[in-house]
C-alpha positions in Angstrom: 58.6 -2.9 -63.5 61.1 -1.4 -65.9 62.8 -3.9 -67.9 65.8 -2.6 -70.1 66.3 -4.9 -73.2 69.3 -4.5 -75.5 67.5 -4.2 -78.6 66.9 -1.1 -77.4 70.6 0.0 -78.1 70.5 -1.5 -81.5 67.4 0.9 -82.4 69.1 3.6 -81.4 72.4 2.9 -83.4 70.0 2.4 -86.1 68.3 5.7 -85.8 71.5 7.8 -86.3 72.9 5.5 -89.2 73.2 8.1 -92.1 72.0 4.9 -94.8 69.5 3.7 -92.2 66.7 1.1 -93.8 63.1 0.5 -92.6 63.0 -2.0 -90.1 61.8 -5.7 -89.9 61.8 -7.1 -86.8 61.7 -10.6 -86.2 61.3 -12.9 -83.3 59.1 -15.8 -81.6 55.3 -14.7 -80.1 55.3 -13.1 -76.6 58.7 -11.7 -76.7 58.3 -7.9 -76.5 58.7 -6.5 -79.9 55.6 -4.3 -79.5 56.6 -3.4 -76.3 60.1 -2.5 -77.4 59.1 -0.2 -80.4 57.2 1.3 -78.2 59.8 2.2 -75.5 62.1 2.9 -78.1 59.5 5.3 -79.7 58.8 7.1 -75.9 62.5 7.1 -75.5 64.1 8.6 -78.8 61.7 10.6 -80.7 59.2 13.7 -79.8 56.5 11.2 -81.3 55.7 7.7 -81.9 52.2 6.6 -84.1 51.8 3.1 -84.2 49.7 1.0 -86.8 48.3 -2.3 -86.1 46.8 -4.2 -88.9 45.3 -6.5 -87.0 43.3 -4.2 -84.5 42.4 -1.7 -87.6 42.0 -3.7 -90.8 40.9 -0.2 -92.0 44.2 1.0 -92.3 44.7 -1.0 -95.4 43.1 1.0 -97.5 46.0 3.7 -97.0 48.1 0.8 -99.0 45.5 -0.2 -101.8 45.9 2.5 -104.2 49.2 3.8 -104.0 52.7 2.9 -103.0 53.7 6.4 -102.9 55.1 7.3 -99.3 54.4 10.9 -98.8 50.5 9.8 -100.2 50.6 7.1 -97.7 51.6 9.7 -94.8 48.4 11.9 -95.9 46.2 9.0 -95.3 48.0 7.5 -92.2 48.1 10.6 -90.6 44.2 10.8 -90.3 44.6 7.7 -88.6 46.2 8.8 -85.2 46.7 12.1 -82.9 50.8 12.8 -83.4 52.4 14.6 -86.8 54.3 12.2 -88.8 57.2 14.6 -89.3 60.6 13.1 -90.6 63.0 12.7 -88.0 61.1 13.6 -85.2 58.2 10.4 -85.3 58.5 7.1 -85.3 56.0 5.2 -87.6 55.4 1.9 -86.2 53.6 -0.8 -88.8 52.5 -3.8 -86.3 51.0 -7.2 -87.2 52.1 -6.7 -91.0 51.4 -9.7 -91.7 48.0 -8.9 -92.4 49.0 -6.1 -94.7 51.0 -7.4 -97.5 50.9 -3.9 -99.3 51.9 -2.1 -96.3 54.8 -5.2 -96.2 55.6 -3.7 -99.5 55.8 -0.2 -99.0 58.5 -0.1 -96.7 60.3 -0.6 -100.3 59.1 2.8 -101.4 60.0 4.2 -97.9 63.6 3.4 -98.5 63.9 4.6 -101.8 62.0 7.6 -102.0 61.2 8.9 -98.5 64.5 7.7 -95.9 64.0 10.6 -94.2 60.9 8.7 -92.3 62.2 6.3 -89.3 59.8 3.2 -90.4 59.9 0.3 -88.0 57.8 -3.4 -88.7 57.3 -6.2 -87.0 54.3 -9.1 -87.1 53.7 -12.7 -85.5 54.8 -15.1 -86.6 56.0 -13.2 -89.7 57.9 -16.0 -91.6 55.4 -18.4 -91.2 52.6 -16.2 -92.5 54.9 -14.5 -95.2 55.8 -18.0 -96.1 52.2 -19.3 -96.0 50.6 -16.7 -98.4 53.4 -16.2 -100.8 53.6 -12.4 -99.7 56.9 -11.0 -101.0 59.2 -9.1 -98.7 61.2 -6.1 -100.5 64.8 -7.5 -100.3 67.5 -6.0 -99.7 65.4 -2.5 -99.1 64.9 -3.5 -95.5 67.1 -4.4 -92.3 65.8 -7.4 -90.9 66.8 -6.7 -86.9 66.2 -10.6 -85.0 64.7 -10.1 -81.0 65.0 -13.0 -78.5 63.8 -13.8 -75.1 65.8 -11.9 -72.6 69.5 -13.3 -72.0 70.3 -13.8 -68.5 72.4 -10.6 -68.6 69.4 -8.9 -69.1 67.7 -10.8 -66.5 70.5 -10.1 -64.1 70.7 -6.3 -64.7 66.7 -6.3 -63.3 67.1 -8.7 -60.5 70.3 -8.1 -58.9 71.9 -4.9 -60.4 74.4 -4.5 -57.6 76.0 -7.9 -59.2 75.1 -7.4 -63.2 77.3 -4.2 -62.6 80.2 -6.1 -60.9 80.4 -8.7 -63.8 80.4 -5.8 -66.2 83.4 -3.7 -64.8 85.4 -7.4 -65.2 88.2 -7.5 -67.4 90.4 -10.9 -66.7 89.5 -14.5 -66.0 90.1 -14.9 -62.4 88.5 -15.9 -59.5 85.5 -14.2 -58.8 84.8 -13.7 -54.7 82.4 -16.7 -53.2 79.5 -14.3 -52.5 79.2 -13.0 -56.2 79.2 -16.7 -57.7 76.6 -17.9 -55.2 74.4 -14.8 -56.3 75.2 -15.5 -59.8 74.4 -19.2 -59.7 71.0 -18.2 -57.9 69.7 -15.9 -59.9 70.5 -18.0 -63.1 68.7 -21.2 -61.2 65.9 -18.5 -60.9 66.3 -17.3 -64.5 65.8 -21.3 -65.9 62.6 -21.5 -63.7 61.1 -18.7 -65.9 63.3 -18.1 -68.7 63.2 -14.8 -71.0 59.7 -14.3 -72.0 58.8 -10.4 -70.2 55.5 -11.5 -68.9 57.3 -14.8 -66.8 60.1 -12.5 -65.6 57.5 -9.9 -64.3 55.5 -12.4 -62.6 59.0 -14.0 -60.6 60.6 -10.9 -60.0 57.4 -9.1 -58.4 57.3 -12.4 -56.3 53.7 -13.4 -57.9 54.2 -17.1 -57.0 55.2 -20.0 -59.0 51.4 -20.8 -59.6 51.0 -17.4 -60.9 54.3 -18.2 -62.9 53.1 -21.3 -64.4 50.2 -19.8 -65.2 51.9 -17.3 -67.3 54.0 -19.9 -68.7 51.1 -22.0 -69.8 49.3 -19.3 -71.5 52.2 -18.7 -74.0 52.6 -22.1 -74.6 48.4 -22.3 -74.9 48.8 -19.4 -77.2 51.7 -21.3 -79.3 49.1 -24.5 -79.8 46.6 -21.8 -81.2 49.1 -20.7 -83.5 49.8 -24.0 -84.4 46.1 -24.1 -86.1 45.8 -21.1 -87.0 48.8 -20.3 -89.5 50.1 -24.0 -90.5 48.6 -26.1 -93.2 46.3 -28.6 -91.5 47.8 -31.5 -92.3 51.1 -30.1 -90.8 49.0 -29.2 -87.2 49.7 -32.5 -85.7 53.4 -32.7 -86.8 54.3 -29.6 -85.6 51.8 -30.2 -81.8 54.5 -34.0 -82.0 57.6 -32.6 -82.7 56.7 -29.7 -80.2 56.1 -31.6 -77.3 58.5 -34.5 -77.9 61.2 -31.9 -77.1 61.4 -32.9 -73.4 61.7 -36.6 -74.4 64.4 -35.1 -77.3 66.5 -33.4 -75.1 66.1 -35.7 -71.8 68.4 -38.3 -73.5 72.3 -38.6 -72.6 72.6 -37.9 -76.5 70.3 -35.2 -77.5 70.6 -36.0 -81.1 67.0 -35.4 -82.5 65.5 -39.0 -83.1 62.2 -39.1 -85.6 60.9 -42.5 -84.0 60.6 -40.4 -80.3 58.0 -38.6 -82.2 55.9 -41.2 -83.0 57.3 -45.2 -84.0 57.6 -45.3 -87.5 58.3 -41.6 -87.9 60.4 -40.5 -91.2 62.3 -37.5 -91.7 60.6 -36.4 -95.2 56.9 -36.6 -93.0 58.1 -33.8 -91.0 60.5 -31.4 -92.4 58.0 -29.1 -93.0 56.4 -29.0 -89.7 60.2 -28.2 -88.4 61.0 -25.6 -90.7 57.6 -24.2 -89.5 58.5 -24.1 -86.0 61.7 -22.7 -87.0 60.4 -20.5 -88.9 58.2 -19.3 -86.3 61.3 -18.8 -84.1 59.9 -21.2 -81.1 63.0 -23.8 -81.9 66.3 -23.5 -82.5 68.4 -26.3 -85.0 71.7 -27.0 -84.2 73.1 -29.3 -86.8 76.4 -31.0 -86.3 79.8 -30.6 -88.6 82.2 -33.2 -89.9 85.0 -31.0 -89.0 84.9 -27.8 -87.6 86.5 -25.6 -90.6 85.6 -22.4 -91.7 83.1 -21.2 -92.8 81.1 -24.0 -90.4 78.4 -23.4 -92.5 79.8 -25.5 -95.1 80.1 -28.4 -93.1 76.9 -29.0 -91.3 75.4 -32.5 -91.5 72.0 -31.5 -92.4 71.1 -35.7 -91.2 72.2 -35.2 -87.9 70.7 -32.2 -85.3 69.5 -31.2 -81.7 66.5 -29.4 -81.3 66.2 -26.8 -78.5 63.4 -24.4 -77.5 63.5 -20.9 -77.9 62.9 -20.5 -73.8 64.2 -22.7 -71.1 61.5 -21.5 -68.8 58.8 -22.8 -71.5 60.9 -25.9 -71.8 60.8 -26.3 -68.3 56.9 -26.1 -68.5 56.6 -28.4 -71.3 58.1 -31.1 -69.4 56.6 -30.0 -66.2 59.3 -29.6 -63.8 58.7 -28.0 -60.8 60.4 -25.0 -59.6 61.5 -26.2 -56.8 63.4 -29.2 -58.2 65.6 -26.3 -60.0 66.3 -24.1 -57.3 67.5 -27.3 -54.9 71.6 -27.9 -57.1 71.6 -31.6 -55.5 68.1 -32.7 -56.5 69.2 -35.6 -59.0 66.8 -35.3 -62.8 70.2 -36.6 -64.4 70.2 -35.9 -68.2 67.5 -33.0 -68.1 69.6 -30.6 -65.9 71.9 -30.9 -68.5 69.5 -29.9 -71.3 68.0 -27.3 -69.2 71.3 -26.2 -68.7 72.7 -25.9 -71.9 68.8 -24.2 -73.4 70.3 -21.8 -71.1 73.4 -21.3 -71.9 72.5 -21.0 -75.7 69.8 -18.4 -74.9 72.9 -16.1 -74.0 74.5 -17.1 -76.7 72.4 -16.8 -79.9 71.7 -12.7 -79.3 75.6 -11.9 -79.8 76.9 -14.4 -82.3 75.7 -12.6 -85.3 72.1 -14.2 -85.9 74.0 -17.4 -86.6 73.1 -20.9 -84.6 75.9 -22.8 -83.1 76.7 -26.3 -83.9 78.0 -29.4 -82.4 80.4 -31.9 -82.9 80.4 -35.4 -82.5 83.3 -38.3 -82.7 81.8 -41.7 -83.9 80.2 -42.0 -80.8 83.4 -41.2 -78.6 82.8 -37.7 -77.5 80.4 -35.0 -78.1 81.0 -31.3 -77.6 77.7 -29.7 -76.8 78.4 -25.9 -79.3 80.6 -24.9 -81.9 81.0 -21.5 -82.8 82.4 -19.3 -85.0 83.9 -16.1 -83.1 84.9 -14.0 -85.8 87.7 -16.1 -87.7 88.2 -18.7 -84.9 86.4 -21.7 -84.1 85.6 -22.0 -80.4 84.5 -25.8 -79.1 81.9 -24.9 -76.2 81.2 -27.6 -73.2 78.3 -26.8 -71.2 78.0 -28.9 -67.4 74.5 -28.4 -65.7 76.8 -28.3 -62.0 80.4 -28.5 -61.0 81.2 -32.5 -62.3 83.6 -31.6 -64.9 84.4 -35.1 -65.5 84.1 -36.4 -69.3 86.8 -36.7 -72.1 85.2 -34.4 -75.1 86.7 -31.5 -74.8 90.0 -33.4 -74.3 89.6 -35.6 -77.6 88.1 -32.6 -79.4 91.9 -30.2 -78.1 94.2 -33.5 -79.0 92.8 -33.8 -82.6 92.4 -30.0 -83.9 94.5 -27.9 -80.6 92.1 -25.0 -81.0 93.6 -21.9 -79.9 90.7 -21.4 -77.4 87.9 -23.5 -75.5 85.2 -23.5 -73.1 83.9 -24.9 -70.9 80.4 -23.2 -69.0 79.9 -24.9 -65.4 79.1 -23.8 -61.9 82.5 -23.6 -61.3 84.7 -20.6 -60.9 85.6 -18.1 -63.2 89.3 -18.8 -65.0 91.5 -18.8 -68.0 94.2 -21.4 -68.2 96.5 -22.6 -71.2 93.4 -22.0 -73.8 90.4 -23.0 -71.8 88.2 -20.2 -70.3 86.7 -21.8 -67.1 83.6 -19.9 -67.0 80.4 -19.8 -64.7 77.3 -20.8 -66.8 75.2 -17.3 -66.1 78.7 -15.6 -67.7 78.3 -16.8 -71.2 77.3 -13.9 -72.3 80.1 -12.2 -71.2 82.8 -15.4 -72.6 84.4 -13.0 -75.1 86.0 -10.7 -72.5 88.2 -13.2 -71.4 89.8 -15.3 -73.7 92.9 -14.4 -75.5 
């Protein structure tokens, strides 16, 4: 099965920029970054030769004694079966986190040989860059960030008929009954496996949902060896708590990130580090809240006060064991949790087109909460997420009578519209939301 990602577009823009930098591309384990330098490679150049460090720690020695590119070429090109010619190959450095020299060359390949298209990528790259002091050549490379697939990259695979309807839309109005009822089952199907390749391959080829939990616990048994492998050891058993206290996190009305819910007595200083590791590691996203939302928002985060969602909403669906089914049926009643679900969701669409940047929230002493804040270019948009079609709640209205933003959202299962400021739009559309408001 042939599944088109959108990084793929981003390589290409990259290949024909005329002050084009080595690559560095980041992003949480399982996602498809080898898979998508690869495709990229197959798609875009007569020849692709790919390194991994991991699988041939022999290939280090083409780093130890020099850090002169065209001397490094000579030496990788015994090393595989393609020419490495400039402009025509694409030199893929894998698992570079267990080359720091190789890390470092890609220095050297920007300043002395940019004629070479030089992509990297590693797991969990800032933790182990982080954990063994390795230096990365900034400001010689572009770091490019990959995610789990959006739903609109999900959609475009299983049910192209409708991704290409949504994209040929150009105003907020009414969509027709049949193509929200698709949309709204194919994103119900999209939160039962989320965005990693492997969990979308097993739904869509109709595997099973055992066969789909089974993928889904693999990556998250893979995540708990990571855990001991690249983390300090006194930091392993913050980092397994804070991990899989996420369901209990994010099943309360307010999802506020509580240190006791970890374990009673739990202080914030104990485990900072084991959430900057998970962070770091890109299986978490932080989403602090502001004391006004001002730009830049940046400056007025309340580093205190955060929600912490996964990465995947089909690996926090597993982590909490919920069933399948108990998605797919819109009345079945797991109160506060659809909502968290919901809104993992939404901000998985989201965080691939806002720039690299996390969202925030907002909060008003208790009186309202809106669930994202986002900076659009130079406007601040409030976001409201609703797992269904109860659109009851004051936020957004207390959040419009004190600052009268010029635009605001609100994602639900209800129709598509615009009206006096607020785009109405159907939870799978966020990724779309910037079409339609003024």
């Amino acid at each position: 099965m042939e599944i088109q990602r959108v990084i793929i577009d981003q390589l290409k823009q990259w290949k024909d920029s005329p002050r084009r930098k080595p690559i560095l591309l980041k992003g949480a384990r399982q996602i498809g970054k080898t898979w998508a330098m690869e495709a990229f490679g197959k798609e875009c150049f007569e020849h692709y030769a790919i390194f991994d460090f991991d699988m041939r720690p022999e290939l280090k020695a083409a780093f130890s004694l020099s850090k002169d590119p065209s001397r490094i070429i000579q030496e990788l090109s015994l090393y595989c079966d393609v020419p490495l010619t400039p402009g025509k190959t694409l030199i893929i450095f894998d698992e570079i986190q267990e080359c720091e020299e190789a890390l470092n060359s890609l220095k050297y390949f920007y300043e002395l040989a940019p004629q070479y298209h030089v992509i990297a990528a590693g797991s969990l790259l800032g933790v182990a860059v982080k954990k063994r002091h390795m230096a990365v050549p900034v400001g010689k490379v572009q770091i490019m960030r990959m995610y789990p697939l959006s739903f609109k990259e999900f959609l475009r695979v299983s049910d192209a008929k409708t991704y290409h309807y949504v994209e040929e839309i150009t105003q907020a109005q009414h969509l027709p009954e049949v193509i929200l009822n698709k949309l709204k089952t194919e994103f119900r199907r999209y939160m039962i496996c989320g965005g990693m390749p492997e969990a979308v391959i097993a739904l869509l080829e109709n595997q099973g949902m055992q066969a789909l939990d089974r993928v889904l616990q693999g990556i998250l048994d893979l995540y708990e060896l990571d855990f001991a492998k690249y983390a300090d050891s006194r930091e392993i058993p913050r980092i397994h708590a804070i991990w899989h206290s996420l369901p209990s996190q994010l099943g309360k009305e307010n999802r506020k990130f509580i240190y006791k819910v970890i374990r009673h007595g739990a202080r914030s200083k104990d485990y900072e580090d084991a959430l900057l590791w998970l962070e770091e590691a890109g299986v978490i996203y932080r989403i602090n809240d502001i004391s006004k939302p001002a730009l830049p928002l940046k400056a007025y985060e309340e580093h205190d006060a955060f929600k912490v969602y996964a990465c995947d909403c089909g690996l926090l669906r597993r982590l909490a064991h919920l069933s399948p089914s108990t998605i797919m049926d819109p009345t079945s009643n797991y109160t506060e949790f659809k909502g968290a679900i919901a809104e993992n969701a939404v901000l998985q669409s989201l965080m691939p087109i806002l720039d690299d940047t996390t969202p925030n929230y907002w909060t008003s002493n208790g009186r309202a909460e809106v669930e994202f804040i986002i900076q659009w270019h130079d406007e601040i948009i409030p976001i409201e997420v609703k797992a269904e079609g109860n659109i009851s709640g004051r936020s957004i209205s207390v959040y419009n009578q004190k600052y009268q933003p010029r635009n605001r959202i609100r994602f639900s299962s209800l129709n598509l519209q615009y009206n006096c400021g607020m785009l109405s739009c159907p939870s799978p559309l966020a990724e779309w939301f910037w079409k339609w408001i003024e």
